[in-house]
VORO-636090 format. One record per residue (C-alpha): x negated, y, z; residue in one letter. Coordinates in steps of 0.5 Angstrom, whole numbers, padded with zeros to 4 digits, always signed. Example, Ala and Ser with C-alpha at 12.3 -4.5 7.8 and 13.67 -1.06 7.14 Angstrom:
2
-0025-0009+0016a-0027-0002+0014s
This chain:
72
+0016-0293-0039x+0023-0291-0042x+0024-0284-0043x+0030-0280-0041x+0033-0281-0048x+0035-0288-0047x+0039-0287-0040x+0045-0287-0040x+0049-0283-0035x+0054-0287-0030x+0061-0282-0029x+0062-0280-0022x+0068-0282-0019x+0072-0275-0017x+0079-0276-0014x+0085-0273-0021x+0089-0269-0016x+0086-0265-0011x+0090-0259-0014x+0096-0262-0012x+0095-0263-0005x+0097-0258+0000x+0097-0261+0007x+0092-0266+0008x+0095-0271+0015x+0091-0274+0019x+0097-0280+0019x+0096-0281+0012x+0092-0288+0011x+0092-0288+0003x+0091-0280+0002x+0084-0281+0007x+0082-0287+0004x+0080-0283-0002x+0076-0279+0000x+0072-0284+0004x+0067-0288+0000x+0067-0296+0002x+0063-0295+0008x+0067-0291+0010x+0063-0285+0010x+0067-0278+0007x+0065-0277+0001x+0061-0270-0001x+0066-0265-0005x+0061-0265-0011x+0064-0273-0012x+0071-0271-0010x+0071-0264-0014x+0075-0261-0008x+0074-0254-0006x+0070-0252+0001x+0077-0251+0004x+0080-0258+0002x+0073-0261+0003x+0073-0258+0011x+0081-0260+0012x+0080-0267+0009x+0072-0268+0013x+0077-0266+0020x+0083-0270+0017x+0079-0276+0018x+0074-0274+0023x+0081-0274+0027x+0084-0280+0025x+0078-0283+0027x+0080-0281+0033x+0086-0284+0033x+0085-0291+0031x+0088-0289+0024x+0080-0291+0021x+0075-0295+0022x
């Protein structure tokens, strides 16, 4: 059996300027497209290190340009 000791911990991937972004367009193919995994799913905020707010104006960002036809 191995132990915890010898695992090695695979790094999350988290978006670098979250702080940076101020509006979030639903228009904004790239913007959108990080914060979504390859399926296409939104990515939770423990991986993207957006706050709640951020995470709740990017999961309606995204859920619009579903909408539009913007996504997939």
């Amino acid at each position: 059996m191995a132990t915890r000791e010898n695992t090695v911990m695979v790094s999350k991937r988290r978006v670098p300027q979250v702080e940076q972004i101020k509006s979030i367009d639903p228009r904004d193919y790239e913007l959108l497209r990080k914060f979504m995994s390859e399926q296409g799913k939104i990515l939770p905020s423990r991986l993207t290190g957006a706050t709640p707010q951020l995470q709740r104006s990017i999961a309606r960002a995204i859920r619009r340009a579903r909408t539009m036809g913007v996504l997939r």
